[in-house]
C-alpha positions as CSV (number, residue, x, y, z in Angstrom):
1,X,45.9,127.7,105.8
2,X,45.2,128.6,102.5
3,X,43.3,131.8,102.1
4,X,45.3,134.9,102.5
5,X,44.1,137.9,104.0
6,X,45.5,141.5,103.6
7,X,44.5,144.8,104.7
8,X,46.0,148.1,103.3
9,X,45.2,151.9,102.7
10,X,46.9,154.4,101.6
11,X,46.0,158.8,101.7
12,X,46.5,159.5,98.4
13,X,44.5,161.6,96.2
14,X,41.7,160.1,94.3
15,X,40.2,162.1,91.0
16,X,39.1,159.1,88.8
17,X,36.8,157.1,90.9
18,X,34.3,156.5,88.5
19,X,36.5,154.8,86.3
20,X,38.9,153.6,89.5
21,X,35.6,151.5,90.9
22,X,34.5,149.6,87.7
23,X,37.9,148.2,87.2
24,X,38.9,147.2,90.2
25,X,35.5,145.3,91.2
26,X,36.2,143.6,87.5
27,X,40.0,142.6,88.4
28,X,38.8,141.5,92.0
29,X,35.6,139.0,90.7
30,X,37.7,137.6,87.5
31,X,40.4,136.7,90.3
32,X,37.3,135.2,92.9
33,X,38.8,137.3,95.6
34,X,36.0,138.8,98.7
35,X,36.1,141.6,100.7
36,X,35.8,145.2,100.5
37,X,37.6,148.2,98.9
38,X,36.6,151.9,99.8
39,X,37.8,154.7,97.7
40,X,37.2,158.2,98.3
41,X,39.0,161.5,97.8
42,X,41.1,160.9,100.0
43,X,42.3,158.0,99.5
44,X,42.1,153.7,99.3
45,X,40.9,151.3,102.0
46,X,41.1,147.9,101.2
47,X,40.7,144.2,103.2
48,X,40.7,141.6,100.7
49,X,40.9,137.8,100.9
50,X,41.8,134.6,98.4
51,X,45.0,132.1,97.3
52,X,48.0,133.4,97.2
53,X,48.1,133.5,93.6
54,X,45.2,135.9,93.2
55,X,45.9,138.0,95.5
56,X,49.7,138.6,94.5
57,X,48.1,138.9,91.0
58,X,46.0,142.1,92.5
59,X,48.5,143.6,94.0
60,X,50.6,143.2,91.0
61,X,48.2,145.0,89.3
62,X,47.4,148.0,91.8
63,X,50.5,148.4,92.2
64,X,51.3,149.2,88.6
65,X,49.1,152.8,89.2
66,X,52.1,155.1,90.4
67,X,49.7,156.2,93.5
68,X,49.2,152.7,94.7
69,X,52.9,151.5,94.3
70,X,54.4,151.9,98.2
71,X,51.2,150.5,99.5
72,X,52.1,149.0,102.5
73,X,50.0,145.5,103.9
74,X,49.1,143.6,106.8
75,X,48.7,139.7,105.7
76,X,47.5,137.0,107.8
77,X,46.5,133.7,106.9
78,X,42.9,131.9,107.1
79,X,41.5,128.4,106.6
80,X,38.1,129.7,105.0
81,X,37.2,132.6,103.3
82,X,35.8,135.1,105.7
83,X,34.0,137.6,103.8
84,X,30.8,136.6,101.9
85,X,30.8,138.9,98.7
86,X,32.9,141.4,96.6
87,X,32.3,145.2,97.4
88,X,34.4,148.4,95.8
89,X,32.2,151.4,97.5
90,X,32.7,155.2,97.1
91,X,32.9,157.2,100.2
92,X,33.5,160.6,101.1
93,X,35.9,159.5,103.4
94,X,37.7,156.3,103.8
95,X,37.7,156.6,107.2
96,X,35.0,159.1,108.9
97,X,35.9,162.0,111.2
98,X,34.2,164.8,109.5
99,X,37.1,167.1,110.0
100,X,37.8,168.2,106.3
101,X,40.7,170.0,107.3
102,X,42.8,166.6,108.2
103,X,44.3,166.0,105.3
104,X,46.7,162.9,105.5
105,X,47.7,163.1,101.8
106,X,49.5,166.3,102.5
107,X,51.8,165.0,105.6
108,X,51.3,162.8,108.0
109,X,51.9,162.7,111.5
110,X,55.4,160.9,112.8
111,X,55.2,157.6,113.3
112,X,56.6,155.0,115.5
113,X,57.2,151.7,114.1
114,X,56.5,148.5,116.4
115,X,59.8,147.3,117.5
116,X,60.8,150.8,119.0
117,X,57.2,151.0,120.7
118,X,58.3,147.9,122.6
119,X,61.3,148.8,123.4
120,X,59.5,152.2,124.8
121,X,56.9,150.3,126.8
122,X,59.4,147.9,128.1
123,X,61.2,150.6,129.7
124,X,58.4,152.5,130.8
125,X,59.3,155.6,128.9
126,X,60.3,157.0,125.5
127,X,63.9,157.7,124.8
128,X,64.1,161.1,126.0
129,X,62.6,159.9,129.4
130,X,58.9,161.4,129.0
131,X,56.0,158.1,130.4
132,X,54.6,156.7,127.4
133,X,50.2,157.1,127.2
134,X,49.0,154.6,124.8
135,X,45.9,155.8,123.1
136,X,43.3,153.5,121.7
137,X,41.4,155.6,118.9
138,X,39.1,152.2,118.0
139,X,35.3,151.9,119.4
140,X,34.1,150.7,122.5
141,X,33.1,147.0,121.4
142,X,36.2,146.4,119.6
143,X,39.1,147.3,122.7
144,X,36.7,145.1,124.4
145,X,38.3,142.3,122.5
146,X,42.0,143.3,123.0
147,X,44.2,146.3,124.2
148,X,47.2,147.7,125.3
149,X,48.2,147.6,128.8
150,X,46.8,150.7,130.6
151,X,45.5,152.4,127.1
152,X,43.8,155.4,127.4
153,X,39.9,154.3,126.0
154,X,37.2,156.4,125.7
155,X,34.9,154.3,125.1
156,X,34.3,155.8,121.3
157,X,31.0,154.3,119.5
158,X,32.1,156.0,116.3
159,X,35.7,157.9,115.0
160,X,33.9,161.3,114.5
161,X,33.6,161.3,118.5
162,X,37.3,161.0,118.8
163,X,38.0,165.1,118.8
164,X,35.6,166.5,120.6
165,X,36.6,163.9,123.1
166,X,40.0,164.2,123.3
167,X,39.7,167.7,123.6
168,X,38.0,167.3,126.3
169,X,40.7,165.6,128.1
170,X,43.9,167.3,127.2
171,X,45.0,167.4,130.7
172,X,45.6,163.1,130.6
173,X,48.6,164.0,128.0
174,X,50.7,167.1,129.6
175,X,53.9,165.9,130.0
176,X,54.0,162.5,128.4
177,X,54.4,161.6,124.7
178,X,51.2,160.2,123.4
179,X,51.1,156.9,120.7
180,X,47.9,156.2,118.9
181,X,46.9,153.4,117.5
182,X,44.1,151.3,115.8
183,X,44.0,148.0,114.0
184,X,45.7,148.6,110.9
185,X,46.7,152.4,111.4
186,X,44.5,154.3,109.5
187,X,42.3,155.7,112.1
188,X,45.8,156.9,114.4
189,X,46.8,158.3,111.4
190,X,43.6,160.8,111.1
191,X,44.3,161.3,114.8
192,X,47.9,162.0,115.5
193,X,47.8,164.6,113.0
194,X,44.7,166.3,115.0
195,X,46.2,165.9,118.0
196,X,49.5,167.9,116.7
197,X,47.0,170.4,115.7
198,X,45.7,171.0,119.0
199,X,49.0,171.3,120.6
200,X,50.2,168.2,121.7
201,X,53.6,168.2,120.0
202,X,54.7,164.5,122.2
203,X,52.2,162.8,119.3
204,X,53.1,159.6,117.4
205,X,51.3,157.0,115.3
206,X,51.8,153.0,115.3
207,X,52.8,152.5,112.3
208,X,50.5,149.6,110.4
209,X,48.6,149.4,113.5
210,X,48.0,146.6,115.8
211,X,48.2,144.5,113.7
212,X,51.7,145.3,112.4
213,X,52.4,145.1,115.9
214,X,51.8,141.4,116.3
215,X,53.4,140.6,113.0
216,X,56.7,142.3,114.2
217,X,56.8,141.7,117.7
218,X,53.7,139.6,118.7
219,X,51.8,140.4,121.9
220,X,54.2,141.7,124.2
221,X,52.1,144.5,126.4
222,X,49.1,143.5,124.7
223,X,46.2,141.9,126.6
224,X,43.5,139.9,123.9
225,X,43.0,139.7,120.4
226,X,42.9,141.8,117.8
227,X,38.8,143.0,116.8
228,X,39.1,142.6,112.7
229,X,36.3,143.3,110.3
230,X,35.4,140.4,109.0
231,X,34.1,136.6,110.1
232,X,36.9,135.6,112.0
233,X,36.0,138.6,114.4
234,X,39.4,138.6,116.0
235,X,42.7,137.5,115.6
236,X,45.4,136.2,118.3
237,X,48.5,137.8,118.2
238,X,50.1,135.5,116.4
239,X,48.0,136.0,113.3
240,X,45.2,132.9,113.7
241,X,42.1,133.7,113.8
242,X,40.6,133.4,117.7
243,X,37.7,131.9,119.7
244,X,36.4,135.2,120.2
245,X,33.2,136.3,118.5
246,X,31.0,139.3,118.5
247,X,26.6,139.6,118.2
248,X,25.5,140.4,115.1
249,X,22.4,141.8,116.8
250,X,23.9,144.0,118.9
251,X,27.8,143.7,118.6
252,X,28.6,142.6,121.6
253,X,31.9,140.5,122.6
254,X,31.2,136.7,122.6
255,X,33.3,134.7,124.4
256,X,34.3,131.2,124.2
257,X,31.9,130.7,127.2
258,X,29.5,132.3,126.2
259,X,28.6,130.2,123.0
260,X,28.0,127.7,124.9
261,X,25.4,129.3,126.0
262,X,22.2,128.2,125.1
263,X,21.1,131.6,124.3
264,X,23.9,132.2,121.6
265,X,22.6,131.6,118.3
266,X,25.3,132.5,115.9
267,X,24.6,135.2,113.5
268,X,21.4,135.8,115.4
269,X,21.6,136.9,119.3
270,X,23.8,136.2,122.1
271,X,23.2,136.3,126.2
272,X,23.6,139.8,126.3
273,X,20.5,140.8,123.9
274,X,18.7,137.3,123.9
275,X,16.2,138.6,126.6
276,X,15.0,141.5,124.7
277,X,14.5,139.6,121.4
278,X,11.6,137.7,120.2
279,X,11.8,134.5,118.4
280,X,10.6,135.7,115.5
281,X,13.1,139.2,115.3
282,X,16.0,136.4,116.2
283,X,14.9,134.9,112.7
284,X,14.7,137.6,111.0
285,X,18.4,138.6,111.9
286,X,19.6,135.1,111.4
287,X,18.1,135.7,107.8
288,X,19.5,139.4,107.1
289,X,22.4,139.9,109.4
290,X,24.6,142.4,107.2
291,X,28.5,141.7,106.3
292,X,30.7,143.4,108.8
293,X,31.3,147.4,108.2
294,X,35.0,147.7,106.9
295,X,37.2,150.2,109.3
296,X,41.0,149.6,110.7
């Protein structure tokens, strides 16, 4: 496989975006690499894909800027390229929960890195003998691809819900020691440090996500694949991209089965929303169905 895919942010604070945005979509298009960088304030958000040789020349160069030099990455590998264009986007945040007063940049939650987390789940308990909740802070449509055994999911459809939500079901965590996670950790960051706000002092992070996860220890007490944000929809937990699909009308999970449906017209409508769709909307999607939304 020849394309290499990486995924990274970093909190960090950001004061130069109008000059930050130019030159990284010029350094990203003179190396031919795809994908889709978010910078706000608060910080980077990057998944990027090309050969090896461009993207180590990137990185070379990002990491050169003093805030971008520990930037930390998740790599897999792909035969094709799965993202269709080039985008560096401003953003107010470069992941959205509306809750100004999170500030990663100025301390972060703790964090727990993979190979301890397994160790912890395959004893049932964290070292000092409190049960272990896994929380999954991701949306509905994407834990429907994969999850932890027995996660906690509340069946988000967007991050902002994730407070009000979790406030609302404090009594789930008394007594246990609470590790959030998401696919690449930058959403369980935002939310570890809430929930140490609220109270729950038992609060970690997964360090680098999911996804660090299977790169470290693979898919013990995982069930799936891993949702990603791009056209390879989900990846196994050895890092290869999966059968697994989702609508682009209506997000739904598409399984293996279920493109064999004769109702499943890629990029256009699957069983689940094929009844409610005309032929002529099911064009029209086919025609103008959007590159994935970037998130981890």
């Amino acid at each position: 496989m020849s394309i290499v895919n990486i995924a990274a942010y970093k909190f960090v604070t950001l004061d130069d975006i109008a000059t930050l945005r130019p030159a990284l979509q010029a350094s990203c298009q003179a190396l031919d690499l795809k994908g889709t960088i978010l910078l706000a304030p608060e910080g980077i958000n990057l998944f990027l894909a090309g050969s090896r040789k461009a993207i180590d020349a990137f990185l070379a160069e990002l990491r050169a800027d003093g805030r971008f030099a520990d930037l930390a990455l998740k790599e897999s590998l792909s035969d094709t390229q799965p993202f269709r264009r080039m985008l560096v986007r401003p953003k107010k945040e470069i992941i959205t929960m509306k809750m100004p007063v999170i500030k990663p940049a100025d301390g972060r939650a703790p964090g727990i890195d993979p190979v301890t987390l397994k160790r912890w789940l395959d004893a049932g308990h964290d070292d000092e003998g409190r049960p272990v909740v896994m929380l999954d802070t991701r949306n509905d449509f994407e834990v429907d691809v994969g999850t932890f055994d027995n996660a906690l999911d509340y069946r988000l459809t967007k991050f902002s819900e994730f407070p009000d939500v979790v406030a609302a079901h404090r009594e789930d965590f008394e007594g246990k020691t609470i590790v959030s996670f998401c696919t690449g950790g930058i959403r369980c960051e935002k939310a570890a440090i809430y929930m140490r706000d609220i109270g729950l002092a038992h609060t970690y992070q997964l360090d680098g996500g999911i996804l660090k996860y299977f790169e470290d220890v693979g898919g013990a007490h995982y069930q799936g694949d891993c949702f990603v944000f791009d056209y390879r929809t989900a990846l196994t937990p050895d890092l290869t991209p999966s059968t697994t699909k989702q609508c682009f009308a209506c997000r739904a999970v598409v399984t293996a089965e279920d493109q064999r449906n004769p109702a499943y017209v890629e990029g256009a409508q699957c069983p689940a929303c094929a009844h409610s769709r005309t032929d002529a909307g099911t064009l029209e999607q086919a025609i103008t169905a959007p590159t994935p939304a970037i998130s981890a």
